[in-house]
PyMOL CGO cylinders between C-alpha atoms (Angstrom):
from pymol import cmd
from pymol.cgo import CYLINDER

trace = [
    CYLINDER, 207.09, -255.39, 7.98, 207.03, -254.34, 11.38, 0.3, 1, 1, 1, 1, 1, 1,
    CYLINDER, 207.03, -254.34, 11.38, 203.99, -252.21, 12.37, 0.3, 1, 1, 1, 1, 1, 1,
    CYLINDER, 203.99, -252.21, 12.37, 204.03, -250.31, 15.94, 0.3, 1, 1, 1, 1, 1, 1,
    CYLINDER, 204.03, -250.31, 15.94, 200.07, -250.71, 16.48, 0.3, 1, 1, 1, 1, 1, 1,
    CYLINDER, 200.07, -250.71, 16.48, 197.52, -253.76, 16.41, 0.3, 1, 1, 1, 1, 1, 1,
    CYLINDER, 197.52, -253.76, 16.41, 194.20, -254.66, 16.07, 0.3, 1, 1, 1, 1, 1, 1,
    CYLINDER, 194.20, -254.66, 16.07, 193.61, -255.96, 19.88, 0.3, 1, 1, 1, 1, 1, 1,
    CYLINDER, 193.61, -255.96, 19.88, 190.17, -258.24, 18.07, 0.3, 1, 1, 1, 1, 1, 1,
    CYLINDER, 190.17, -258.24, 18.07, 193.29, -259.92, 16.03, 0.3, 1, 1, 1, 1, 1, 1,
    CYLINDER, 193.29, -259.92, 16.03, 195.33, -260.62, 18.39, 0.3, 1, 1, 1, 1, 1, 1,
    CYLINDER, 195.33, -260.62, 18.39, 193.63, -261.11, 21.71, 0.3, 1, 1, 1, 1, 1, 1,
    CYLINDER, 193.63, -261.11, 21.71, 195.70, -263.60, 22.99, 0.3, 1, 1, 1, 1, 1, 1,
    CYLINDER, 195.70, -263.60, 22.99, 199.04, -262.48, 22.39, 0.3, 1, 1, 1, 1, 1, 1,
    CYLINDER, 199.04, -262.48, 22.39, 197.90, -258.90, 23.55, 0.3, 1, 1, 1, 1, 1, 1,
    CYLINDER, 197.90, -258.90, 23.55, 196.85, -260.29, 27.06, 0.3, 1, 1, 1, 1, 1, 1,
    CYLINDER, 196.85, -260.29, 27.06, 199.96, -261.73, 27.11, 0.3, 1, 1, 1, 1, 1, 1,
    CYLINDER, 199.96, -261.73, 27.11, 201.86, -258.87, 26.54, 0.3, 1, 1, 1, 1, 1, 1,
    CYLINDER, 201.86, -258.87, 26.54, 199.68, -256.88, 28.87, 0.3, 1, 1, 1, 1, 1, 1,
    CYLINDER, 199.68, -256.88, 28.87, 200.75, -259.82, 31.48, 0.3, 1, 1, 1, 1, 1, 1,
    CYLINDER, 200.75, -259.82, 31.48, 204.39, -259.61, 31.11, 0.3, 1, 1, 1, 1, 1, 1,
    CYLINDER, 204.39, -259.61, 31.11, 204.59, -255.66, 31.27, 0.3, 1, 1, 1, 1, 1, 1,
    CYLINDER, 204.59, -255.66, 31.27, 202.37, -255.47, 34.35, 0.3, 1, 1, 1, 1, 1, 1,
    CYLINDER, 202.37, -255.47, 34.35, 205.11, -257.98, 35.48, 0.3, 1, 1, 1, 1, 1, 1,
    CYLINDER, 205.11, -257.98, 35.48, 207.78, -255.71, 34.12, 0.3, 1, 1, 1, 1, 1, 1,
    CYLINDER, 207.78, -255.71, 34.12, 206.40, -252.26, 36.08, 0.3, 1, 1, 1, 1, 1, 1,
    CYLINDER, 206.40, -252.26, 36.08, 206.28, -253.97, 39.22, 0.3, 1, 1, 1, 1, 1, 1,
    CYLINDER, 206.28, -253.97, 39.22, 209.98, -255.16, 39.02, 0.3, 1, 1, 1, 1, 1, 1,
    CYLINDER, 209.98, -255.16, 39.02, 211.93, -252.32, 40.66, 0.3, 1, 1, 1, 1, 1, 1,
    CYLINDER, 211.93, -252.32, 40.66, 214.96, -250.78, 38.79, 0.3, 1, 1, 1, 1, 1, 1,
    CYLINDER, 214.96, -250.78, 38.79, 218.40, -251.83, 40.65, 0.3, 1, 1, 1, 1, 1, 1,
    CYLINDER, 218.40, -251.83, 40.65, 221.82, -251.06, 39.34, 0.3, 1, 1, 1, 1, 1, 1,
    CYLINDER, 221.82, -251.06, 39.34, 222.30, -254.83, 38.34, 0.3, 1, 1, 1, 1, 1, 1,
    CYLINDER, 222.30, -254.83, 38.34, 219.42, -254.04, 35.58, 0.3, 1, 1, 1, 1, 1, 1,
    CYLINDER, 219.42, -254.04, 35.58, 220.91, -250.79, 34.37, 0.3, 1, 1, 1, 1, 1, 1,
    CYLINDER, 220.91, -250.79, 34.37, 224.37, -252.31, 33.92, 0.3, 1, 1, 1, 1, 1, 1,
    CYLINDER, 224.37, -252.31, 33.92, 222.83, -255.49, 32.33, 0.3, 1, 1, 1, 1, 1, 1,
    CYLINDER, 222.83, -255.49, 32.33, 221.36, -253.34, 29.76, 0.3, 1, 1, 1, 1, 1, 1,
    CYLINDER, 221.36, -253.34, 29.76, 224.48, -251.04, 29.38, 0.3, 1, 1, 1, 1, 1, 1,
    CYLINDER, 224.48, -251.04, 29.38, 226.30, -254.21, 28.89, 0.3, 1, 1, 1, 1, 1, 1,
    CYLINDER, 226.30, -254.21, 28.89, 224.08, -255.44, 26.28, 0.3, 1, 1, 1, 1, 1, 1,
    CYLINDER, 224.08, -255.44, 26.28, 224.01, -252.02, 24.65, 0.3, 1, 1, 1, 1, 1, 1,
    CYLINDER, 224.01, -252.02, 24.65, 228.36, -251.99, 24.27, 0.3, 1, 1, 1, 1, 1, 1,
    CYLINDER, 228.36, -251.99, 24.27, 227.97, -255.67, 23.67, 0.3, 1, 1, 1, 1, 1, 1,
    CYLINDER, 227.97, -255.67, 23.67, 226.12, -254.87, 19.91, 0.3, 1, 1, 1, 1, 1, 1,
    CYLINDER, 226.12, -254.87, 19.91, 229.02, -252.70, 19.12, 0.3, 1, 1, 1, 1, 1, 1,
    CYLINDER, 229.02, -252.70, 19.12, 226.98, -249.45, 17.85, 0.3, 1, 1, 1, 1, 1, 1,
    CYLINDER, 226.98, -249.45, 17.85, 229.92, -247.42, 16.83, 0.3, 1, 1, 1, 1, 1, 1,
    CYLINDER, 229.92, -247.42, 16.83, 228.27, -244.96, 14.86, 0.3, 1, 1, 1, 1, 1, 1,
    CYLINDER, 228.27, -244.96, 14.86, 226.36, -244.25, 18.59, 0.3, 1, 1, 1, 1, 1, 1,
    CYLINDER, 226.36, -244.25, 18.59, 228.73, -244.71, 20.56, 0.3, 1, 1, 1, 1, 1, 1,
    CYLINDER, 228.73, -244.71, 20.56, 229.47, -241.02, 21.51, 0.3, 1, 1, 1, 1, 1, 1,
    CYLINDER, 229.47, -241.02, 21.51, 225.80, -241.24, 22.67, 0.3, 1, 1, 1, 1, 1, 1,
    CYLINDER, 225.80, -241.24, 22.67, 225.87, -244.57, 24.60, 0.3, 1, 1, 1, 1, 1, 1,
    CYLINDER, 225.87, -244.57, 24.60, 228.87, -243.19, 26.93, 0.3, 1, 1, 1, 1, 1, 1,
    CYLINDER, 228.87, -243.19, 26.93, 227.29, -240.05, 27.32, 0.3, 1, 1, 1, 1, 1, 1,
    CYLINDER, 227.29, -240.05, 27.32, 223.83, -242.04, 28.54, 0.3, 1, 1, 1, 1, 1, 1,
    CYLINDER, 223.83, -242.04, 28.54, 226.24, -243.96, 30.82, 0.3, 1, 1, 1, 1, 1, 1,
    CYLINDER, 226.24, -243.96, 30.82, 227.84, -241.09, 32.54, 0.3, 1, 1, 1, 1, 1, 1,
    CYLINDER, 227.84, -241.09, 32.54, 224.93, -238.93, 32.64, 0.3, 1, 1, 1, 1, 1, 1,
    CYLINDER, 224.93, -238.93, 32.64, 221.53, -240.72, 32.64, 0.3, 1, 1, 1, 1, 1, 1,
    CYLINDER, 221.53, -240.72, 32.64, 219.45, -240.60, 35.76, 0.3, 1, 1, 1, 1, 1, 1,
    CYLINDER, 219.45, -240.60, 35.76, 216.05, -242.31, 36.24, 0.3, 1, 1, 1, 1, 1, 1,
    CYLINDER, 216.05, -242.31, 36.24, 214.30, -238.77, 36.48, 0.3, 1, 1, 1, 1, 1, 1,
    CYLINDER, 214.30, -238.77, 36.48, 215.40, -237.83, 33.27, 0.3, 1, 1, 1, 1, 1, 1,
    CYLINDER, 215.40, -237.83, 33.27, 214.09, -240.85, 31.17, 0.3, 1, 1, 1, 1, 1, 1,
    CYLINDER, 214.09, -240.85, 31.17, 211.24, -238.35, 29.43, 0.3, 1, 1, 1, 1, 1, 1,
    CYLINDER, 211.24, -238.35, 29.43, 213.89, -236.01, 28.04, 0.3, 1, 1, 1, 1, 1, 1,
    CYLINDER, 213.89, -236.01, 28.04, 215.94, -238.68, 26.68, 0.3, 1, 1, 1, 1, 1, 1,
    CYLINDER, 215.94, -238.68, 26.68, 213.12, -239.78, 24.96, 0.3, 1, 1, 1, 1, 1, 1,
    CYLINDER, 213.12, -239.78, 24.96, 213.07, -236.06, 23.69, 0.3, 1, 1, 1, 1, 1, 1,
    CYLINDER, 213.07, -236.06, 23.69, 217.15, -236.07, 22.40, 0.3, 1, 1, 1, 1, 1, 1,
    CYLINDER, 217.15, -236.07, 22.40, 217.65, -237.35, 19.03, 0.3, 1, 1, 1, 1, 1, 1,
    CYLINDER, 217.65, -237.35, 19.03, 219.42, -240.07, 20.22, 0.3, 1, 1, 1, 1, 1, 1,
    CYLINDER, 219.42, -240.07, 20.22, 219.96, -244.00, 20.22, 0.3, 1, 1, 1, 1, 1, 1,
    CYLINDER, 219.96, -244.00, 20.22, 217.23, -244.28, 23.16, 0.3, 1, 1, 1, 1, 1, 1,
    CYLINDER, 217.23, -244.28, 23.16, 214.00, -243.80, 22.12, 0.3, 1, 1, 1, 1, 1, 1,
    CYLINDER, 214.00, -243.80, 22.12, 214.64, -245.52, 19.06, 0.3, 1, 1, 1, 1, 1, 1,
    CYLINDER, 214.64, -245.52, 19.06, 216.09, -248.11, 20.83, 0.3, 1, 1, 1, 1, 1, 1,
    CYLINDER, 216.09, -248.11, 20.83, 213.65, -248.85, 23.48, 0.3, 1, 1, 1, 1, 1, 1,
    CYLINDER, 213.65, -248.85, 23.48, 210.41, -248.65, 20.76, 0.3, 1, 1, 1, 1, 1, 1,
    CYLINDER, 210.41, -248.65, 20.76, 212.45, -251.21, 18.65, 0.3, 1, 1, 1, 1, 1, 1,
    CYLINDER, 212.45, -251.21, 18.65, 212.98, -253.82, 21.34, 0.3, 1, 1, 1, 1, 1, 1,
    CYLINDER, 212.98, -253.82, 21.34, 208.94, -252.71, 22.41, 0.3, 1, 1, 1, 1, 1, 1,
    CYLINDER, 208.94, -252.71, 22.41, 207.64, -253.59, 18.69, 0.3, 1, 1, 1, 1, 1, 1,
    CYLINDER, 207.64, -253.59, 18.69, 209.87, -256.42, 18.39, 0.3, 1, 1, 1, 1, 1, 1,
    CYLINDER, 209.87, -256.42, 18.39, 208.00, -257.94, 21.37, 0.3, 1, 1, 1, 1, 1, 1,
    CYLINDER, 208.00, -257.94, 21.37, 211.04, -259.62, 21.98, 0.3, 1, 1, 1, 1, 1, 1,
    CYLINDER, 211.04, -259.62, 21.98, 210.74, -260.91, 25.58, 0.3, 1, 1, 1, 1, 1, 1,
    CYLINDER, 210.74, -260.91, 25.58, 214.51, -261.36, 26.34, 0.3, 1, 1, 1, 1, 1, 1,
    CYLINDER, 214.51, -261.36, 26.34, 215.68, -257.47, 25.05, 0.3, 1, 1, 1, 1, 1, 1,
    CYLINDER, 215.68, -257.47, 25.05, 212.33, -256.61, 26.83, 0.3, 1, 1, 1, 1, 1, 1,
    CYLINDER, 212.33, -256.61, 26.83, 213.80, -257.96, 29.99, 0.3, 1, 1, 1, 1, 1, 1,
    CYLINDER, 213.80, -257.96, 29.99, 217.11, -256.59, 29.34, 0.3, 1, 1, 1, 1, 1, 1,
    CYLINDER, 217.11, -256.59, 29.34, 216.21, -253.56, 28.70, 0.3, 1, 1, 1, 1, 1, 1,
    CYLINDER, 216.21, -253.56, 28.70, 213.54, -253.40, 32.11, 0.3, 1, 1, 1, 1, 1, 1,
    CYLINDER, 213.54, -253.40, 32.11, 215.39, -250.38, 33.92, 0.3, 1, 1, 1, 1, 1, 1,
    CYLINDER, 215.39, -250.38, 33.92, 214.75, -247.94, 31.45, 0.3, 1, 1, 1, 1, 1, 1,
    CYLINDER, 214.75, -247.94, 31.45, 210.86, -249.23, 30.18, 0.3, 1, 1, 1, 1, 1, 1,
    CYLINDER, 210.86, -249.23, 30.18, 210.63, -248.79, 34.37, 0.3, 1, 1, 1, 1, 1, 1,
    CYLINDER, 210.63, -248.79, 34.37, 212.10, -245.16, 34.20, 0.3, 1, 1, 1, 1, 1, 1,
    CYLINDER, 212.10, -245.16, 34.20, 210.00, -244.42, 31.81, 0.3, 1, 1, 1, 1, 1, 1,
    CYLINDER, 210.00, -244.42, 31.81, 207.01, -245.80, 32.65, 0.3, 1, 1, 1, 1, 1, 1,
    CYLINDER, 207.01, -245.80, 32.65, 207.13, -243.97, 36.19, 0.3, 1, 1, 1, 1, 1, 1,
    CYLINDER, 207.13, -243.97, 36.19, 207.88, -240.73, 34.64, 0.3, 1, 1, 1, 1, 1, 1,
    CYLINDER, 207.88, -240.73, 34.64, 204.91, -240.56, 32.82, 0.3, 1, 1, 1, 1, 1, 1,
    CYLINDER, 204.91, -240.56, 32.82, 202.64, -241.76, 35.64, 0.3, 1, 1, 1, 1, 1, 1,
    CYLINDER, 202.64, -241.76, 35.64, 203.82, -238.76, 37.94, 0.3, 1, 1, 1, 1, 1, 1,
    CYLINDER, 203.82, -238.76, 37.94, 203.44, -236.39, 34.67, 0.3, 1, 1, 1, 1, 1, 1,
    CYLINDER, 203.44, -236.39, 34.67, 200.19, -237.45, 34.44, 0.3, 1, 1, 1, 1, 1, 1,
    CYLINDER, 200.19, -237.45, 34.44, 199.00, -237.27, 38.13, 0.3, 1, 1, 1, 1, 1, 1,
    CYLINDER, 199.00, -237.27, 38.13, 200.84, -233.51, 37.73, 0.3, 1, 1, 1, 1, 1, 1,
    CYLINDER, 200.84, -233.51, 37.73, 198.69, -232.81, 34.88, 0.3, 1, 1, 1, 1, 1, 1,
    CYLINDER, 198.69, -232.81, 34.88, 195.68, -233.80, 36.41, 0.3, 1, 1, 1, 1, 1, 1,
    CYLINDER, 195.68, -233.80, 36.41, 195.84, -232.06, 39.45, 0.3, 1, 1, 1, 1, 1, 1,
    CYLINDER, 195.84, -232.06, 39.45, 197.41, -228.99, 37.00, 0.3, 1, 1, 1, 1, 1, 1,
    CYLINDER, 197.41, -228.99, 37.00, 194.12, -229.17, 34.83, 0.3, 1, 1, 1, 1, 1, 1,
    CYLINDER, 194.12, -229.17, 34.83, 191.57, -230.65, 36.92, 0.3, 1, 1, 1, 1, 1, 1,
    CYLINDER, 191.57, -230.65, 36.92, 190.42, -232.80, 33.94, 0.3, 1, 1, 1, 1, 1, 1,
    CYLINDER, 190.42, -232.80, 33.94, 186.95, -234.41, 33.80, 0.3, 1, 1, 1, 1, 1, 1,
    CYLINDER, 186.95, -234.41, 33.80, 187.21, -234.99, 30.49, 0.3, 1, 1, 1, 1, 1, 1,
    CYLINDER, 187.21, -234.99, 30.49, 189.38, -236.44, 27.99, 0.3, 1, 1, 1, 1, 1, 1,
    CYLINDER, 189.38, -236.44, 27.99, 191.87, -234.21, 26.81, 0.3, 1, 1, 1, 1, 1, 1,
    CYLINDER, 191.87, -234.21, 26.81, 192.91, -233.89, 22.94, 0.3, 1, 1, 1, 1, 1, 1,
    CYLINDER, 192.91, -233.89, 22.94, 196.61, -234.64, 21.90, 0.3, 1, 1, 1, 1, 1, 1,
    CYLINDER, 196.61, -234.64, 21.90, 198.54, -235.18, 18.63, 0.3, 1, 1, 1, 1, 1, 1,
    CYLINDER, 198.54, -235.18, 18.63, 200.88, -237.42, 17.73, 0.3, 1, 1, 1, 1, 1, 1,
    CYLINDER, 200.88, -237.42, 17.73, 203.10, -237.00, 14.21, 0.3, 1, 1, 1, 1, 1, 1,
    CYLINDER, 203.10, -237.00, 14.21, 204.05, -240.22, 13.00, 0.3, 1, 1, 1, 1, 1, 1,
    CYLINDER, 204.05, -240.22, 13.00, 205.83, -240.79, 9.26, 0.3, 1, 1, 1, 1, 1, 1,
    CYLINDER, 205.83, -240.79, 9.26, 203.94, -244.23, 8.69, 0.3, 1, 1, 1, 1, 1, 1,
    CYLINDER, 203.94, -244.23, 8.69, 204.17, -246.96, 5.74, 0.3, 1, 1, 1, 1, 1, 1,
    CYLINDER, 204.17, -246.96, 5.74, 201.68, -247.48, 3.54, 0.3, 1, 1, 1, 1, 1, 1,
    CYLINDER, 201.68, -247.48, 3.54, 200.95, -250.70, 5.28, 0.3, 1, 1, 1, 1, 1, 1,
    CYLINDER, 200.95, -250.70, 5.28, 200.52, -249.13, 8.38, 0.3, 1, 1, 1, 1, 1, 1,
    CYLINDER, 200.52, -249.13, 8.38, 198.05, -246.13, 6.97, 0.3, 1, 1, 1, 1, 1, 1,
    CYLINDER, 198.05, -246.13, 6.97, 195.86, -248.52, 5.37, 0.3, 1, 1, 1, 1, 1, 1,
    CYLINDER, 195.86, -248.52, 5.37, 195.80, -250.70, 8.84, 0.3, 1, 1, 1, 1, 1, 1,
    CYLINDER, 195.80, -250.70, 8.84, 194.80, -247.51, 10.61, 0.3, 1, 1, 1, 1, 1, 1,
    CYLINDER, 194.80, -247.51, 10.61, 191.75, -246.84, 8.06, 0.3, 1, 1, 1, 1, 1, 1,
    CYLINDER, 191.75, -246.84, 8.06, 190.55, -250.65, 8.16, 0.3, 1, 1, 1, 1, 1, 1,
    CYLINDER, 190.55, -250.65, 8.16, 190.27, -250.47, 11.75, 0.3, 1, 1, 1, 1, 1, 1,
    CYLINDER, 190.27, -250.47, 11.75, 188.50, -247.41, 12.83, 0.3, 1, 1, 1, 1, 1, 1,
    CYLINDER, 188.50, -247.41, 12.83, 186.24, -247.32, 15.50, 0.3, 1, 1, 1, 1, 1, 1,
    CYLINDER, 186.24, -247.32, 15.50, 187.99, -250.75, 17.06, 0.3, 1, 1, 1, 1, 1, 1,
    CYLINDER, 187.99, -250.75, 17.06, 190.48, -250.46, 19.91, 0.3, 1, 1, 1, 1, 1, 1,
    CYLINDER, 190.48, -250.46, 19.91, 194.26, -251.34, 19.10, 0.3, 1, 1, 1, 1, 1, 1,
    CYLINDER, 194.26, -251.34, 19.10, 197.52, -251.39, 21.12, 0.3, 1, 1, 1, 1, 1, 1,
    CYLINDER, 197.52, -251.39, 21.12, 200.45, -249.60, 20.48, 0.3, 1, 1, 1, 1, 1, 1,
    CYLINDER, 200.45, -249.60, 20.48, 203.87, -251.56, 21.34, 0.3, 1, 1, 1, 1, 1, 1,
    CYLINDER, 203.87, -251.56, 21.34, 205.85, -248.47, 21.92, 0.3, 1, 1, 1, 1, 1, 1,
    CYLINDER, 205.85, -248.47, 21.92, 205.86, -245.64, 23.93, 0.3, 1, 1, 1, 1, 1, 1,
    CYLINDER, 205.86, -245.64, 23.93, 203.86, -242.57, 22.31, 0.3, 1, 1, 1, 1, 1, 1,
    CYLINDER, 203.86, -242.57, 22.31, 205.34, -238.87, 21.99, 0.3, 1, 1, 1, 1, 1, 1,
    CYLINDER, 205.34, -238.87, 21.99, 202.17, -236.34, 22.31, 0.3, 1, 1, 1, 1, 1, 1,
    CYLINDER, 202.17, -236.34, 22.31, 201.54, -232.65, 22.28, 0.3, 1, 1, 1, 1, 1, 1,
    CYLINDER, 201.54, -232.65, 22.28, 198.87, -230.71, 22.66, 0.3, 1, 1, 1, 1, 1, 1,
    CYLINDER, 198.87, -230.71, 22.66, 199.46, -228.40, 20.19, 0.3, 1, 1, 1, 1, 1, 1,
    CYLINDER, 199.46, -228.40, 20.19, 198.96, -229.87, 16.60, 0.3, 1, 1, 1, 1, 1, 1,
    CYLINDER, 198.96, -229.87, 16.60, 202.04, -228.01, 15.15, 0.3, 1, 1, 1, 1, 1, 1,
    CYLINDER, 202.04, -228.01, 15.15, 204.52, -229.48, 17.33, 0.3, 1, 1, 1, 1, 1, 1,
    CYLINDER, 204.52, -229.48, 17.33, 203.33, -232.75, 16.73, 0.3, 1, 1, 1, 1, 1, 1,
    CYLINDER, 203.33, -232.75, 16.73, 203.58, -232.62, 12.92, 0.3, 1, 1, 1, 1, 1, 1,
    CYLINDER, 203.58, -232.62, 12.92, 206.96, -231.46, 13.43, 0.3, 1, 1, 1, 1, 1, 1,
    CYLINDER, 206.96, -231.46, 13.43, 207.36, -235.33, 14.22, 0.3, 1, 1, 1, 1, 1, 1,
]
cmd.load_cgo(trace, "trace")
């Protein structure tokens, strides 16, 4: 069963690891060679039944807009959080134009929304999640002990919208 969070106590080693390798990853710029590599692999795994939605990422995707594809109900962000959780290092590299995208969108959202909201202290968000079994009793057993998530996170601020999820 694959689980999209960790206990970081548990698995200490393979989390600074994967720490390593994505501060690696963020400071690789995106080129065109690393967007067509993972278009490439993309067409390459024959997703017919997505295919509508892989030619209209080709023709219309631009690096600014890698927050509302997460938003579509598309191939994507399913996409990209599968390769994340699989920690598969070689799809993780393939795939390093769009974790890059995304990764820089949501640093400039953030520095908008704390200059926006002046925040000194944390702020509350949701997330809705439909979650095994497995995964709810993982989240009980390790309260009040950090864990890493190995995909990227869709949050609200307003409960409602993030049940909706």
């Amino acid at each position: 069963v694959e689980l999209s969070s960790q206990s970081v106590s548990m698995q200490t080693p393979r989390f600074a690891w994967f720490q390593f390798m994505f501060s690696l990853l963020s400071r690789l710029e995106r080129s065109d060679i690393s967007m067509k590599e993972m278009i490439h692999t993309l067409c390459a795994k024959d997703i017919v039944y997505q295919s509508k939605d892989i030619k209209e990422f080709v023709e219309t995707y631009t690096a600014d807009q890698a927050i509302q594809w997460c938003m579509k109900k598309s191939f994507y962000f399913s996409h990209i959080n599968r390769i994340l959780r699989s920690k598969n290092l070689n799809a993780i590299f393939m795939n390093r134009a769009i974790i890059y995208d995304i990764e820089q969108c949501l640093r400039l959202l953030n520095s908008e929304q704390q200059e926006i909201l002046n925040l000194l202290s944390p702020m509350k968000v949701y997330h809705g999640q439909a979650s095994s079994r497995q995964e709810i009793e993982f989240w009980k057993s390790n309260i009040g002990t950090i864990i890493t998530m190995n995909s990227f996170l869709s949050t609200s601020m307003d409960e409602d919208i993030a049940f909706a999820f």
